[in-house]
N, C-alpha and C positions, 0 to 999 in steps of 0.2 A: 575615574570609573571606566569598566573595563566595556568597550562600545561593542565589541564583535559579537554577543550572546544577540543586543539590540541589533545590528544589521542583520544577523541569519533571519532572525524572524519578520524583519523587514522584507529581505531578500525572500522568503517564502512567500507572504504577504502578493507580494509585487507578481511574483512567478503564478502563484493562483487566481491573480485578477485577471492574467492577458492570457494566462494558459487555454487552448482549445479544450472541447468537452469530448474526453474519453476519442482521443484522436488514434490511441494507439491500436486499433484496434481495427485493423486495416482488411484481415479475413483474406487476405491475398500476397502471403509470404514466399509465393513462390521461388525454391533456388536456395533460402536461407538457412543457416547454419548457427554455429556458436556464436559470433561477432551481432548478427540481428537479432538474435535473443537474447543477449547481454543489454543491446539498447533498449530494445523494446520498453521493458516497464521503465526508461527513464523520459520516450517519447511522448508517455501517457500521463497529464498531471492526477490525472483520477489514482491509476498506480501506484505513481511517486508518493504523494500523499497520506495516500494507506501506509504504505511499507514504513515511511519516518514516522505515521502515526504509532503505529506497533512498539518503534523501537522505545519512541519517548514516554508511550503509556507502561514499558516494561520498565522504566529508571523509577516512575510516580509510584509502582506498584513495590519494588525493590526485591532485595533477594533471589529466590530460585526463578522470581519472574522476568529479571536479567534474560534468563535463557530458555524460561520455558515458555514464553510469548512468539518469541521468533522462531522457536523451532517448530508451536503447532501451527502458526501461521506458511511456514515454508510446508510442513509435512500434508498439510491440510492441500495446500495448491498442488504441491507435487499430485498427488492423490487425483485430485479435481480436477489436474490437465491429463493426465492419464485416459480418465475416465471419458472426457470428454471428446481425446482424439479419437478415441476408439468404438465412440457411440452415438446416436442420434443427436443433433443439438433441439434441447427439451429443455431450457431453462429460457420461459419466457422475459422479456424486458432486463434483457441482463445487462443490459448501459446502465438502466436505473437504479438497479440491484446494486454495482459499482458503483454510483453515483453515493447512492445511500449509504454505504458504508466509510466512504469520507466524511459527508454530514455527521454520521453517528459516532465514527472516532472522533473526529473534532469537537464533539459534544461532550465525550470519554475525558477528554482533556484537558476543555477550559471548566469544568467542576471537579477536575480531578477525584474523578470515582476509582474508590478503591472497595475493589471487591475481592474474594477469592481466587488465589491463583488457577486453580480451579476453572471456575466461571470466566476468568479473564482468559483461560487458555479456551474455551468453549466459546465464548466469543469472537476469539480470533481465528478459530478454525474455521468458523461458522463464514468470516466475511474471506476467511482465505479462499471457498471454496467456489465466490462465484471471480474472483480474479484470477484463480485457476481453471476455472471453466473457459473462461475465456481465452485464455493463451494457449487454453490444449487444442480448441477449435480454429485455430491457425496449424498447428502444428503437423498433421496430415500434410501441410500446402509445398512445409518445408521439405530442402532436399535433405536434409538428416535431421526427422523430430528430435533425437535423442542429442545432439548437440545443439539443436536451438535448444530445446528444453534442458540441456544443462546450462546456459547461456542465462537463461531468465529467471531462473533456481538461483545462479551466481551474486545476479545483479539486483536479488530480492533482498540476501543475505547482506549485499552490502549498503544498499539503503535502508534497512534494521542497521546496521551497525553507525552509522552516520548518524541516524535518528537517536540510539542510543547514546552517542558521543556528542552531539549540541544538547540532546539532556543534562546530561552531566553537565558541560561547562557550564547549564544556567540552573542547576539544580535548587542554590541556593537563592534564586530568584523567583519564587513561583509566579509572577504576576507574568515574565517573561512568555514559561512555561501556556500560562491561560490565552496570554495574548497568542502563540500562532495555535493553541487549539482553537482560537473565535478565527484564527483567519482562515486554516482549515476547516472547520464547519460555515464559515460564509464559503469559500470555491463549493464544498461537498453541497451544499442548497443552489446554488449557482447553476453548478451540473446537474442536479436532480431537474431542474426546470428546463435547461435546455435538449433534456434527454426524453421526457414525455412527449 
């Protein structure tokens, strides 16, 4: 039996128990560029979480949902950090907001809900847009928004891709698949409590 599908989801597992709540999210990026907004969403387990949850609920969903998850999910933040460097910060309790959209992807996951690509794209736009709220409200701090903010655009795309790629290898395992959707939905509940 092939172990590696069992350790990722251990190894997530494990990374979501000791992980800090919504750490990345420091509001004081002064000086930074491409390289700190490449990190950023890997600093953050609230981040990380989401973006692999994206990618694995596009492999559960299949077809056009491959690519059409991660792209409203990316176009949606894009959009949402935009919006946000450039305007009043107006999105009350947006740790929680974060928080709660890891609980509800990991929920997405260990029932393996399939819905409309559609709906699923609407979905994801919906939780992309307070994880872009919040990376455009640093973004003003940095010394060049437009390369941190291609930096964390980059680093979104290739945690979707990752997420989609340990899909795959345990495709044919769904119990796999359910198990780190229960271990993302326990971090995303975890975080919602330590965020109120």
């Amino acid at each position: 039996m092939n172990r590696k599908p069992v350790n990722t989801i251990i190894g997530i597992a494990a990374f979501a128990a000791y992980g800090t709540a919504a750490q990345a999210h420091t509001f004081g990026v002064e000086g930074a560029g491409f390289a700190e907004g490449f990190i950023h969403p890997f600093i953050g387990i609230d981040h990380l979480l989401a973006m692999l949850a994206i990618g694995i609920w596009a492999v559960q969903l299949g077809h056009k949902a491959l690519w059409h998850l991660p792209a409203a999910f990316v176009g949606t933040m894009s959009l949402a950090a935009l919006l946000a460097s450039y305007g009043p910060p107006v999105l009350p309790l947006l740790e929680l907001a974060i928080a709660a959209t890891v609980l509800f992807l990991g929920i997405i996951l260990m029932f393996s809900v399939r819905l409309p690509i559609a709906t699923g794209m609407l979905i994801a736009g919906l939780f992309a847009s307070v994880h872009g709220y919040a990376h455009g409200l640093e973004m003003p701090q940095a010394s060049s928004p437009l390369f941190y903010g291609t930096g964390f655009i980059a680093a979104t795309s290739l945690a979707h891709a990752f997420g989609i790629t340990m899909a795959v290898l345990i495709k044919r395992q769904l119990w796999l698949t359910r198990a780190g959707g229960l271990a993302i939905a326990v971090a995303g509940l975890y975080l919602t409590t330590v965020t109120i």
